[in-house]
N, C-alpha and C positions, 0 to 999 in steps of 0.2 A: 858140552852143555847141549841138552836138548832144548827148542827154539819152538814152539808149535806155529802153527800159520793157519792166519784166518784170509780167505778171499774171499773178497762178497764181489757180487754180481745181482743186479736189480735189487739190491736192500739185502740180499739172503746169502747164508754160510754156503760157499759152494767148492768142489773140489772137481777139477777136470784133467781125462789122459789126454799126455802130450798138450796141454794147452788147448783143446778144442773138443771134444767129446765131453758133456757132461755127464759123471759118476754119481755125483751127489750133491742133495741141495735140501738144505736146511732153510726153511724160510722163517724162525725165529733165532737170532743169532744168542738169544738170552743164557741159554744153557752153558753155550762153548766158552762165552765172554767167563762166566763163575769156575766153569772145568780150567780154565788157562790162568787163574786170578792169582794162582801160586808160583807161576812161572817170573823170571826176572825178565827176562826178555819175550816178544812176542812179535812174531811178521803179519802185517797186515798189510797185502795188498788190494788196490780197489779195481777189479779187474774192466770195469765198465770206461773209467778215466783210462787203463793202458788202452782202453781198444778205439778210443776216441767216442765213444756212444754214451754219453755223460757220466753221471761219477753218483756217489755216494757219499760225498763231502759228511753229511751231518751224520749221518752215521759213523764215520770214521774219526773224527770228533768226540763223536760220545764216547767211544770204546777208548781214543785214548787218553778221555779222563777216567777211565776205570781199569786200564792196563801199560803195562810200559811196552810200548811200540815203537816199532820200525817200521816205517810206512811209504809204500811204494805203490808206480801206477800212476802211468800222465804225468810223471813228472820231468815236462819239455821246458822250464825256463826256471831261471833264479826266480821270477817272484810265484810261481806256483813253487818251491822248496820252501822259500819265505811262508807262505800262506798254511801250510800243512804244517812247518815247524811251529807259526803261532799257535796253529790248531794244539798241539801237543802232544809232536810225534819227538821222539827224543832224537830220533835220525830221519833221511832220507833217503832212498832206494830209488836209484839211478841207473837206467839201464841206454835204451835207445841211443838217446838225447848225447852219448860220450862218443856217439861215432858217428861222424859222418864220410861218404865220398870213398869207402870201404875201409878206412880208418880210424885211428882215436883222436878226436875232438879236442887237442891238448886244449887251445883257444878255453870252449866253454867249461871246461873239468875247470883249468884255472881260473877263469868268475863263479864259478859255484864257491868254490874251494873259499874265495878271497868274501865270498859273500855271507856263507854262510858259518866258515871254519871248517877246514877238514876232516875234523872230528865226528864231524854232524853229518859226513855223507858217508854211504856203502855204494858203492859202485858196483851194478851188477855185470858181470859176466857168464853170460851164458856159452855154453859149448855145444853143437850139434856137427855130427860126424867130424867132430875135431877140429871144428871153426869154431867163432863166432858167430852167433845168431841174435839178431835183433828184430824189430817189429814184430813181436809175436811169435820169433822164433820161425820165422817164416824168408826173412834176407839174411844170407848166411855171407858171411867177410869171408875176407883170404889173409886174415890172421887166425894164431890159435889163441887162446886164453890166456895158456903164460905171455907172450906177444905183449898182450893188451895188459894183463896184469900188471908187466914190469913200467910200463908208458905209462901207467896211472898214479903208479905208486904214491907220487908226492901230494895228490891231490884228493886223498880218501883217508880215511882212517879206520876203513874195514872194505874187506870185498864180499860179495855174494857170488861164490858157483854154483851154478845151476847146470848140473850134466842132462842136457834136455834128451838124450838118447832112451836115457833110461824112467824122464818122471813122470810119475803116474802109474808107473806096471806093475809096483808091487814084489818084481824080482831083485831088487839090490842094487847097487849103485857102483859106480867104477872107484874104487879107490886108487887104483894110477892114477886115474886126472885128476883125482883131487889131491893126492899128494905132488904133484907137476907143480901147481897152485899153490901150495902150500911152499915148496923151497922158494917159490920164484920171488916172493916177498915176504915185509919183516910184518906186515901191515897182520891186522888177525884176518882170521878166513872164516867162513860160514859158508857150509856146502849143505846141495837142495839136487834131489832128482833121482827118487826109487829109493830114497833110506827108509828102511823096514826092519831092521829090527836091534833090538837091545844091543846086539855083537856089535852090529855098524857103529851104530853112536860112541860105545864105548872104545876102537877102534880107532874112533875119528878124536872124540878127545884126548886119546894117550901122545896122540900129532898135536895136539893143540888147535884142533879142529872143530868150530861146533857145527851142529845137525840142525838143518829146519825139517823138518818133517809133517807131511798134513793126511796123506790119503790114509796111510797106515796107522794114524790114530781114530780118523774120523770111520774106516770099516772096524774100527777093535781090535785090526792086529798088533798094535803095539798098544799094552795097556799102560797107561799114566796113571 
């Protein structure tokens, strides 16, 4: 299944390489909200909340009373998961906040989990040079993915991989890591980072894999 992904940043659609270069920025999100309105799923990260520089609450809000979202970004405590499930994000997108002291955070995965239902979070794991990377992708563990994968498992009921080597560039994505990911757990998987084109997606769901994908729709190379 393809997943499209909206990140807003200061109110506006925006897409950045590796997490830090901005590519592109849409400052009316009106268009992309009616282009994704077919889709079943949808990621909406609020990238102003992940970076601590305030948030976009009501915007994210409005989108997801007109879209079914996943909704990630700042999300460091049970009552902000609370506050954005009210809002009407049908999941949570958890990254940071599951690790701390160069590990997994069993402790707090287990009060999300007990707080919210396991159901309701996606736990992200992101990968860089074969770690884990958190804050921004910027402190990288001395775990791998699978690692922290298998240590989550009971406390999620989806993951997010994020192969940060590759997202943003538009060249393709690793399907070794993401198939690593994929055995390591029963949980469903949604992998994110350089998926570009038709082959990949289709690739990734013959594994039971689904694709988020944003740059390569947002420059036209993958037509929707």
């Amino acid at each position: 299944m393809l997943i499209p992904s909206i990140d807003l940043q200061g109110g506006h659609v925006v897409q950045l390489v590796q997490g830090e270069k901005l590519a592109i920025e849409a400052p009316d999100p009106e268009p992309w909200i009616l282009k994704f309105s077919r889709f079943p799923r949808v990621q909406l990260i609020d990238l102003d909340a992940a970076k601590g520089q305030g948030d976009n609450a009501g915007l994210v809000t409005s989108i997801c009373g007109r879209l079914p979202c996943r909704v990630g970004g700042g999300i460091r405590s049970i009552e902000r998961a609370q506050t954005v499930l009210s809002g009407g994000a049908h999941a949570v997108i958890v990254s940071s906040s599951l690790f701390r002291n160069g590990a997994v955070d069993l402790g707090f995965a287990r009060e999300l989990a007990d707080a919210v239902g396991p159901e309701r979070v996606i736990a992200a794991v992101d990968s860089r040079g074969g770690r884990v990377a958190i804050h921004g992708w910027k402190t990288v563990l001395p775990i791998t993915a699978v690692d922290a994968v298998k240590a989550l498992e009971p406390y999620c009921g989806e993951f997010l991989y994020t192969h940060v080597d590759t997202e943003g560039l538009m060249g393709g994505t690793d399907m070794d890591a993401i198939m690593a990911v994929r055995r390591a757990t029963a949980r469903r998987v949604t992998a994110a980072g350089g998926i570009t084109t038709r082959e990949e997606i289709d690739r990734l769901h013959e594994a039971s894999v689904d694709a988020v994908v944003g740059m390569a729709i947002y420059t036209g190379q993958l037509a929707i």
